[in-house]
C-alpha positions in Angstrom: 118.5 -91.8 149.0 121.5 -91.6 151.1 125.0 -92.7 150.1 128.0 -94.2 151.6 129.7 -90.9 151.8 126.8 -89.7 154.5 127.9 -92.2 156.6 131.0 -90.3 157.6 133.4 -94.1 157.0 137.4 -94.1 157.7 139.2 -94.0 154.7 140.3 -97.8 154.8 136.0 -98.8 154.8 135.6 -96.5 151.7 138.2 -98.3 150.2 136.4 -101.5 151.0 133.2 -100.0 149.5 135.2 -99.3 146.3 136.7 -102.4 146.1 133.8 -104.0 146.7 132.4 -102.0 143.5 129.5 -100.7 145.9 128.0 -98.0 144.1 125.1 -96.7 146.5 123.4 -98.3 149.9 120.6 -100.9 149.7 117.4 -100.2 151.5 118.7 -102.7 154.1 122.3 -101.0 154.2 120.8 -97.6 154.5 118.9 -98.1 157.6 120.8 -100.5 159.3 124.3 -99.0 158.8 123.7 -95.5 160.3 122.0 -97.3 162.8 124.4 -99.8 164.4 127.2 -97.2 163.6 125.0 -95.7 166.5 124.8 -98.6 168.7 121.4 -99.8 168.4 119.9 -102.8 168.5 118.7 -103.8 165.6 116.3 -106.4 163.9 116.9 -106.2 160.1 114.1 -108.4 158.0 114.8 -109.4 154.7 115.1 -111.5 151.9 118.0 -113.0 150.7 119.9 -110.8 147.8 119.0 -107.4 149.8 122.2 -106.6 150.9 122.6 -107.5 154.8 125.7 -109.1 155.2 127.1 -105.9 154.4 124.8 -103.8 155.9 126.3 -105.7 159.3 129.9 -106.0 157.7 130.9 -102.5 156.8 130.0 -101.0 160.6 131.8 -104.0 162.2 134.3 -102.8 160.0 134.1 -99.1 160.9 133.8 -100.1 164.8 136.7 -102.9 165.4 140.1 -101.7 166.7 142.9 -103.9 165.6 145.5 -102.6 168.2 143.3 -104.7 170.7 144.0 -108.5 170.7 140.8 -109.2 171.3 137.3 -110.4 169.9 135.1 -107.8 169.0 132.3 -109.1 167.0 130.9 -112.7 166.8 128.8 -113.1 163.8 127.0 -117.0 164.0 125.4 -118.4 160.9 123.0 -121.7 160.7 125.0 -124.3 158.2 128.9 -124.0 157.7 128.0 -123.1 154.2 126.2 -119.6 155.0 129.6 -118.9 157.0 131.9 -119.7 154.6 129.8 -117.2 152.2 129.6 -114.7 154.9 133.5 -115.2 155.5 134.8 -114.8 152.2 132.5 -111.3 151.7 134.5 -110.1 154.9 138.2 -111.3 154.1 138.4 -108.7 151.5 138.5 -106.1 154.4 141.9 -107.5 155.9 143.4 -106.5 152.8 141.9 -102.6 153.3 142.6 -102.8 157.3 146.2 -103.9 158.0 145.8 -106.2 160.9 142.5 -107.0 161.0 142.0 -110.7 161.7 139.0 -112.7 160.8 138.6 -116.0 162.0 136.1 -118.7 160.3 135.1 -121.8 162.9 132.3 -124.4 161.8 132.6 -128.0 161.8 133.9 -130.0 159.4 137.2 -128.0 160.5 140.2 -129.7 162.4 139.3 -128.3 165.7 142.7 -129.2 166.7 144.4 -127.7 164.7 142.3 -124.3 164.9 142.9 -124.5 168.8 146.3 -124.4 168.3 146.2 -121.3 165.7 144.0 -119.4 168.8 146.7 -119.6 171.5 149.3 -117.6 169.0 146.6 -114.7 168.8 142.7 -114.1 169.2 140.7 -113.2 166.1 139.4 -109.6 166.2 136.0 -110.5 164.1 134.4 -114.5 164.6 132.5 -116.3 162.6 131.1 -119.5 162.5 128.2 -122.1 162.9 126.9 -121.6 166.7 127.9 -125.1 167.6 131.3 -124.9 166.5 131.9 -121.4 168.5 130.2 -122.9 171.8 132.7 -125.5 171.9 136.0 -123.6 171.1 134.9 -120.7 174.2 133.5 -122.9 176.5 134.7 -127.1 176.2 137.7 -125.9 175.3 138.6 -122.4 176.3 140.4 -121.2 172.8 138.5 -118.7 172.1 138.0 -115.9 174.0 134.7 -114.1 173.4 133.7 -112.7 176.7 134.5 -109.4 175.8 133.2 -109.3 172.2 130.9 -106.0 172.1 128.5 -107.0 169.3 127.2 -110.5 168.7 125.3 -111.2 165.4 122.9 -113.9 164.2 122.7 -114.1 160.7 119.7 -115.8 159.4 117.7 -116.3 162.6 114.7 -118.1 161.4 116.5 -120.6 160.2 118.9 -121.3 163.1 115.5 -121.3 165.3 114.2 -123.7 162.4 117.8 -125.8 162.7 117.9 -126.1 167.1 120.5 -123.8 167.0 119.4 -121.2 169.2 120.3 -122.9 172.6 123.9 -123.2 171.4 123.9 -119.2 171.5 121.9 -119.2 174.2 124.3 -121.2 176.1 127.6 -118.2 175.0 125.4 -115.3 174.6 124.8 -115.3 178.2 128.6 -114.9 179.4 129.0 -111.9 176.8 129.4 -108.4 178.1 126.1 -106.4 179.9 126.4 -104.1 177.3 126.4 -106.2 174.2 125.0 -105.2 170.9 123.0 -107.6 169.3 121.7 -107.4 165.6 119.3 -110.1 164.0 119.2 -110.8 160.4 116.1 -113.2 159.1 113.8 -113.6 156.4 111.2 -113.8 158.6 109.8 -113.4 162.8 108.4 -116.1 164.0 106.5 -116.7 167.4 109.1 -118.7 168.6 112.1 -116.5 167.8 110.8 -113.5 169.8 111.9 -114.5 173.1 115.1 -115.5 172.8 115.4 -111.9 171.1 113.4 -110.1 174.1 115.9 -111.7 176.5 119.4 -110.0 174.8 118.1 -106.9 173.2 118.0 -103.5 174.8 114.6 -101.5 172.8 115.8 -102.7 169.5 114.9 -101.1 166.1 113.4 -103.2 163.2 113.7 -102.3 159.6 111.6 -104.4 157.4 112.8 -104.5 154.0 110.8 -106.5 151.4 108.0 -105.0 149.8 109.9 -104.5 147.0 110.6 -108.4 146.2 107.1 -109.1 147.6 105.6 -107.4 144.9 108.4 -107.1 142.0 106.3 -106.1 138.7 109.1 -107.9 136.7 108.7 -111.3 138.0 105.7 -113.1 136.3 104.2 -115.8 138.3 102.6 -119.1 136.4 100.4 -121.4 137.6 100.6 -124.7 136.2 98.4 -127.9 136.7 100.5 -131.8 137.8 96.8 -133.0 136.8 98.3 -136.5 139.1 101.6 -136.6 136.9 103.8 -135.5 140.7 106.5 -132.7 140.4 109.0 -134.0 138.4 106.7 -135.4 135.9 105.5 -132.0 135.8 109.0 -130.2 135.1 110.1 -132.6 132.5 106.8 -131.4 130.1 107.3 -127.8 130.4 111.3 -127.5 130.1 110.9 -127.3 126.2 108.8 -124.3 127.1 111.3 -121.6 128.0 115.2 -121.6 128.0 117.0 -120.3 131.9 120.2 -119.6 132.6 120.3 -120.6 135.9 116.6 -122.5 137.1 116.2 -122.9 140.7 114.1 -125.5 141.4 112.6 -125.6 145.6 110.9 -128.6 146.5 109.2 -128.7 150.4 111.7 -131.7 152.0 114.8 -133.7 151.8 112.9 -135.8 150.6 110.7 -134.6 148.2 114.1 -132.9 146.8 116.1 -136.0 146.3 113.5 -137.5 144.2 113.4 -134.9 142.0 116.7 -134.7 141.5 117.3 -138.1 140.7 114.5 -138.9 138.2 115.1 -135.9 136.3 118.8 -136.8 136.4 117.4 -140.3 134.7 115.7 -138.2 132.0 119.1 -136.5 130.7 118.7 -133.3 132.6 122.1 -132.1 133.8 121.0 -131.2 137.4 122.6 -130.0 140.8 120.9 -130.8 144.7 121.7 -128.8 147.2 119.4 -130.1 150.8 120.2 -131.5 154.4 120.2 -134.9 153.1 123.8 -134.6 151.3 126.9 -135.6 153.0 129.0 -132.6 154.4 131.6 -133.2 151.3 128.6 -133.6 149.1 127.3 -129.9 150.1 130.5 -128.8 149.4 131.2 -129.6 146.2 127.9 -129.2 145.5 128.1 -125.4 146.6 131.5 -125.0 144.6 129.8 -126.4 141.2 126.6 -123.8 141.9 128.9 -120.8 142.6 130.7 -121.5 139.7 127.2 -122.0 137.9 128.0 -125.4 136.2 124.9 -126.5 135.9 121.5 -124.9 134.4 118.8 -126.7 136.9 119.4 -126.6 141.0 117.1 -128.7 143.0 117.0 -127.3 146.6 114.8 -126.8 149.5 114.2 -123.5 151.5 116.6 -123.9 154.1 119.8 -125.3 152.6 119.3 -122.4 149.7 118.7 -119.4 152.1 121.6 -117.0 151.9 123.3 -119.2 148.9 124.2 -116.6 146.5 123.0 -118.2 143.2 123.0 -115.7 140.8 121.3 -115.0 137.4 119.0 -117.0 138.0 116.4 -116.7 135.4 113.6 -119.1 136.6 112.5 -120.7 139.5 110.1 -123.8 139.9 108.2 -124.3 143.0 106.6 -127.7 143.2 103.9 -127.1 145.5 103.5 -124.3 148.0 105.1 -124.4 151.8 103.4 -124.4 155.2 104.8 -121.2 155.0 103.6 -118.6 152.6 106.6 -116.5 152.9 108.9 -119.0 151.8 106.8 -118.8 148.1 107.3 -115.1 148.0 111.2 -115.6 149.2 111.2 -118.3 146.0 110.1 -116.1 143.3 112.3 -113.3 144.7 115.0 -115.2 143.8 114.3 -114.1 140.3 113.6 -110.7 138.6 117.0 -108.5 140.6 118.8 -106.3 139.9 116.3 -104.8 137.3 115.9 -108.3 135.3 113.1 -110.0 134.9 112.1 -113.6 135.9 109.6 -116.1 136.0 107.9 -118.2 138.6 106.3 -121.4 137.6 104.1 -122.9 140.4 103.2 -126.7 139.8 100.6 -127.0 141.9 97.6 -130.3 142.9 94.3 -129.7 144.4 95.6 -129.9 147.7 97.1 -126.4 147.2 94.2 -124.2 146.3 94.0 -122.2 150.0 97.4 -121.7 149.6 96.8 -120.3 146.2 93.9 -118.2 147.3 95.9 -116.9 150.1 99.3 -115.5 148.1 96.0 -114.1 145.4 94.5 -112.2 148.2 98.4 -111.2 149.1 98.2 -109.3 145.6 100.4 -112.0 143.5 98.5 -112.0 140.2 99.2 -115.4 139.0 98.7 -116.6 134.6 96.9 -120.1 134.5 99.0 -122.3 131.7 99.8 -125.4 130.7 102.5 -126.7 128.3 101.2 -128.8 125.6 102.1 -129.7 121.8 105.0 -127.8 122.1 103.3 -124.4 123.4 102.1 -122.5 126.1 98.1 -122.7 125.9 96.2 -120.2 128.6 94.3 -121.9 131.0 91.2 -119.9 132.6 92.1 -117.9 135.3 92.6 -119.7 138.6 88.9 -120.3 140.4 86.8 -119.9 137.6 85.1 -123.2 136.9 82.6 -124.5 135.0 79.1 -124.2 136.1 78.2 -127.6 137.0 74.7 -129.2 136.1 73.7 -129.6 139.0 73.8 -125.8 139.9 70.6 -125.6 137.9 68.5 -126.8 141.1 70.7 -123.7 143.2 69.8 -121.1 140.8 65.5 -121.8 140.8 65.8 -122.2 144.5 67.6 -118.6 144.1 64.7 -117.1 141.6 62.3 -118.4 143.9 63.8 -116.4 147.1 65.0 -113.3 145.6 61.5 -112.5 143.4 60.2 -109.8 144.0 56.6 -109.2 145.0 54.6 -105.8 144.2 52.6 -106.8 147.6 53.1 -109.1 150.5 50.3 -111.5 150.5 49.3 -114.0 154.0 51.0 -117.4 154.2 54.2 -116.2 151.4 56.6 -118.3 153.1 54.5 -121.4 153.2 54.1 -120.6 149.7 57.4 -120.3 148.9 58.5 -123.3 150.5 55.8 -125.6 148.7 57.5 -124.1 145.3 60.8 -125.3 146.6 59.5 -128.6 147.5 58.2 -129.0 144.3 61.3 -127.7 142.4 63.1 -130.9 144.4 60.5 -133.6 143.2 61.0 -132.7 139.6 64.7 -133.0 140.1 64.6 -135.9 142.2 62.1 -137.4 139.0 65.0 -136.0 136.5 67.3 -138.2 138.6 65.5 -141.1 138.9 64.6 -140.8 135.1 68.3 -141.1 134.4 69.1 -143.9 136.6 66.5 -145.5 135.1 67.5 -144.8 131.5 71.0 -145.6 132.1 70.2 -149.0 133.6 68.5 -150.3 130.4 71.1 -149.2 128.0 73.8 -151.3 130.7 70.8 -154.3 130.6 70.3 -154.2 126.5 74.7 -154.2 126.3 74.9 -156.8 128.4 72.4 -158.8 126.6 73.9 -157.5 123.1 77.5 -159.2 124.6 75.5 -162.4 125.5 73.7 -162.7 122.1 77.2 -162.1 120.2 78.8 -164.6 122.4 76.2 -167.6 121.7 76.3 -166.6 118.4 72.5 -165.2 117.9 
């Protein structure tokens, strides 16, 4: 495992490190440092928690020359809270680097006011929402990126997911020939790869996420609604274990709100974080989470991708997403750092490919329910019950898998009047029934009759 040291940092980025109480690289930071350090290209995948911010930060650091009054990097991020996160990780290094200047620009900002702040000076690292940055360089002509070297979208999938990407588009494309571009996401889709293809020069990927994928230490429950809906659900099984933090993902706005609100109703002290909320609503709804004021957080995928939440203890998923990834990004929000966690996934019938799918993956998953007060084992997921009617299946079976000591002349004819006959006797089981539960219906209803005329 490599350190920091190996990277051969100026004094003033190892005092950052320090500071930063940064004791050795994370997978993430140890491939992509060295790497963009070099000027590579680079597509970094991973999960939130894994250390990229940094693994981008500390070589912009390294790279940016403050006797230049000029924009170096641009680093864009989604929703105005990921680059307010991503701002205050990288105002520290202002204070290690005298006269570094880091700008933040997203909406919800008096764009007035930060034009007037740009004509006393340029910023030497930007970030911001994509929307925001677009404006200020090309509406209004503030800020003055055109000879930034490196340009970084954080959280990619997302700002694909968001509409985003033709915002960057539309500045990316007046950047300098030789830009570097690195690309920081949870996950590749389809759709994200050309826009990618288009700015970067033979990039390098570094895929970091096995580990979370598969984390021994986070245990994974399934539990039934059996038609009782999500929040339903939650409020039965809360007496079952105590969090610290719970993080709770629902699959929309939507779906989120809802369960916010009714188990608000119910006395359970609980934060939403989702699309839905105004922008001061987010906001004070991101100060109360980072300063972990409440125990339950109801979010969805997007609006808690790149939230640094931490402790958190347990998550609840209430169904599964379209996208599979997104469950294995929702449990890995538990078990770091060498603590455990636990997963509960509520889940209806609806859900069972998805279930089969994440079991095929290699998630083991326990089968419980919550009930007088205790955890009660379930049978494992997709064992049922033999039904009655698999009787007829299994002398249908006997019938084509005996085996004969000698093939004798007109077998299959055979065979197939045994079958036919196996069907009469359970079509005359059937009818049987039918018949049998008719009269007992008939004699009740004359029983009721007789009782009512007094007989």
């Amino acid at each position: 495992m490599k350190k920091f040291e190996d990277f051969n940092l100026k004094p003033e980025v190892r005092n950052y490190i320090e500071n930063s109480h940064f004791k050795e690289p994370t997978p993430i930071q140890e491939e992509v440092i060295p790497a963009v350090l070099r000027g590579k290209d680079v597509i970094g995948l991973s999960a939130t928690g894994s250390g990229k911010t940094h693994a981008y930060l500390i070589p912009l650091m390294q790279k940016t020359d403050v006797s230049l009054n000029a924009v170096q990097a641009v680093i864009t991020a989604p929703t105005r809270e990921l680059a307010w996160q991503i701002y205050e990780m990288a105002k520290p290094m202002s204070d290690c680097l005298e006269g570094l200047r880091i700008g933040i620009y997203t909406g919800g900002r008096d764009r007035e006011k930060d034009i007037a702040k740009l004509e006393s000076g340029q910023p030497h690292i930007v970030i911001g929402t994509p929307g925001r940055i677009k404006d200020l360089f090309l509406e209004s002509g503030s800020l003055r990126i055109e000879q930034a070297k490196t340009l970084v979208v954080d959280e990619a999938d997302m700002t694909l997911e968001y509409g985003f990407l033709d915002d960057i588009d539309a500045f990316a494309g007046r950047l300098p020939e030789d830009l570097q571009m690195l690309a920081f996401s949870a996950s590749m889709p389809e759709q994200l790869k050309p826009f990618l293809k288009k700015y970067m020069r033979a990039p390098v990927t570094y895929q970091i996420g096995e580990k979370v994928r598969f984390n021994p230490d986070i245990t994974h429950v399934l539990v039934p609604c059996y038609h009782h809906g999500y929040a339903r659900t939650i409020l039965s099984i809360l007496k079952g274990f105590n969090p610290y933090v719970c993080l709770i993902f629902a699959n929309t706005r939507n779906e989120a709100s809802s369960i916010a609100e009714e188990l608000r109703a119910n006395g359970v002290d609980v934060q939403e974080i989702h699309g839905d909320l105004t922008s001061r609503q987010r906001k004070q709804a991101m100060k109360s989470i980072s300063a972990a004021e409440h125990t339950y957080v109801v979010a969805t995928d997007l609006a808690a991708r790149g939230i640094d939440i931490g402790e958190v203890s347990h998550v609840i998923s209430c169904g599964f997403p379209e996208d599979l990834e997104y469950y294995v990004h929702r449990a890995g929000r538990t078990g770091r750092a060498g603590a455990s966690g636990t997963c509960y996934a509520l889940y209806e019938e609806k859900d069972d490919a998805s279930i089969r799918s994440l079991m095929k993956r290699g998630i083991r998953f326990e089968h419980k329910r919550f009930k007088g007060n205790e955890w009660q084992d379930l049978r494992p997921y997709g064992q049922r019950f033999q039904k009655k009617d698999d009787e007829l299946e299994k002398q249908i079976s006997k019938i084509y898998t005996k085996k004969n000591t000698k093939v004798k002349p007109g077998y299959k004819k055979k065979r197939a009047e045994q079958i036919q006959r196996v069907h009469r006797q359970k079509k005359r089981e059937m009818i049987r029934s039918k018949i049998r539960e008719e009269k007992k219906a008939m004699y009740k209803e004359r029983a009721k009759k007789d009782r009512e005329n007094g007989l």
